[in-house]
N, C-alpha and C positions, 0 to 999 in steps of 0.2 A: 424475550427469547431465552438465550443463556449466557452463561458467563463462557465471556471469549477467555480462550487459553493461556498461559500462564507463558511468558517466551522469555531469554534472553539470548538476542542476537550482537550482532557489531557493526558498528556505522563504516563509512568508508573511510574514518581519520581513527579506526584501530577503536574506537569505544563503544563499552559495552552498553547497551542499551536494553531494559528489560521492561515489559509489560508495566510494572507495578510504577517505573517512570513515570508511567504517563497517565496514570490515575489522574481526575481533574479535566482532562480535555477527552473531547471527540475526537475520533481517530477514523480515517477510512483507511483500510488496508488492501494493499494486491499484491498477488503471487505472479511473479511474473518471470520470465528471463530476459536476456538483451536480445541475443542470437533467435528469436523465437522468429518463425517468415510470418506471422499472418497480423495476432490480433493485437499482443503485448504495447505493438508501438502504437495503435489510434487508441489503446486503452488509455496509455501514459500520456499521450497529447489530452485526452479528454483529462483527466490529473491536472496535467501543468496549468488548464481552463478551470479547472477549480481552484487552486491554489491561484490563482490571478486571483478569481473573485475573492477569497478569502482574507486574501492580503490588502485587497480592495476595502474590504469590510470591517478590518482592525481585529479579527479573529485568529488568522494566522500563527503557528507560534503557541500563544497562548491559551487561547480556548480550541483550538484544532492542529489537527496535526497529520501529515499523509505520511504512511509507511509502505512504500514499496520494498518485496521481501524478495530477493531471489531462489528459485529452485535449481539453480545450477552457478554453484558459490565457485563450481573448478574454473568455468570459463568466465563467469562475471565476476571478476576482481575488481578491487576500488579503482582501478586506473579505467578498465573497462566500464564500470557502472555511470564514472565522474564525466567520460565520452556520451554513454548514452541520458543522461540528463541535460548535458548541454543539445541534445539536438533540438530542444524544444526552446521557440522564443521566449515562455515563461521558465529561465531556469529556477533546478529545486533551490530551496529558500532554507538555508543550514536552521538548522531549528522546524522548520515549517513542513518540509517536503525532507522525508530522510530515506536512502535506499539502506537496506540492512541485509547482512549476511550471517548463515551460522554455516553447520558442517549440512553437507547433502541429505543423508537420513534422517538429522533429526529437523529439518526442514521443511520434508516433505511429510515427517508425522506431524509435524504442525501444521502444515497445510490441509491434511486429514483431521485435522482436531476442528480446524478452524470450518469443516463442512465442506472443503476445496478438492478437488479430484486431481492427483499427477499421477501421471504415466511416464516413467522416463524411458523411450523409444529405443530401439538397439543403436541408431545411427548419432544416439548422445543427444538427441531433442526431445522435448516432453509434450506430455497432450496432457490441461488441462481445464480445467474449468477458468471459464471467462467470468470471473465476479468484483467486485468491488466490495466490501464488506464494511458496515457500519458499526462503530464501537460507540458507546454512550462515555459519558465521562466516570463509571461506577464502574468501566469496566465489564458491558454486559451487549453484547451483540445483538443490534436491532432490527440491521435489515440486512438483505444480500440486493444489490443490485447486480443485473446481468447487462455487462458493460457488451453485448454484442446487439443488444435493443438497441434499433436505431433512433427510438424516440427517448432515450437516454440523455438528460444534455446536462451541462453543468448548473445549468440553475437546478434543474430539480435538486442535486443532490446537495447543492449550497444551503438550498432551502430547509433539506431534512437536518444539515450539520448548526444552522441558526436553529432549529426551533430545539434541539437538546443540548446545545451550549446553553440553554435559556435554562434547565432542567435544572432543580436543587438537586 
């Protein structure tokens, strides 16, 4: 496809985290917020179903890695983000599952870079695109899945993250 975007974001323990980190592993990325009413939370359940199998598989970590990104850094602070990852029985896995924050504008151009559609609404909620986004280890964006497909399930996307960890 193309080269995913160049980012440097910040984890929830104040560190900066940038693209070029993570050179070497597969990455699935989502834009999401916490406050979102509809899609963001069975998105991140299906997540915390992948990062199970992952962590299942010894990939985890080190040959993969999930970056949930937020579009609304004012209301999802790390105290708020560190609440909404625990709602899931599989919580995020430091290293494995990371939620990342930068400032709001230059967030949501990155979510434009990255193909992703935000709307930030007058009432302070956003409409965006429903995707999942696949990173190869090179750094190079392979597929989008549409996390609102309900034939969508974690194995498939398990499936795509083994066969490009496999990738020289």
């Amino acid at each position: 496809m193309k080269a995913a975007p160049d980012f440097q974001l910040t984890d929830l323990d104040g560190k900066t985290v940038s693209s070029k980190d993570l050179n070497g592993k597969v990455r699935l990325v989502y834009f999401f917020y916490s406050f979102c009413p509809d899609v963001c939370l069975p998105t991140s359940f299906l997540l915390s179903q992948v990062q199970e199998s992952l962590k299942d598989k010894g990939l985890l970590g080190d040959k993969a890695q999930i970056l949930s990104i937020t579009v609304d850094p004012t209301r999802d602070t790390p105290e708020v983000l560190k609440e909404f990852g625990n709602r899931f029985e599989s919580k995020p896995v430091p290293g494995g599952w990371t939620f990342l924050r930068g400032n709001e504008a230059d967030t949501m151009k990155l979510a434009e870079d990255f193909g992703i559609m935000v709307i930030k609404e007058k009432n302070g909620d956003f409409s965006h695109s429903n995707a999942i986004l696949l990173v190869d280890k090179k750094g190079m964006l392979r597929n989008y899945y549409d996390a609102g497909n309900p034939e969508l399930d974690a194995d498939h996307i398990v499936k795509d993250v083994i066969t490009l960890s496999k990738e020289k």
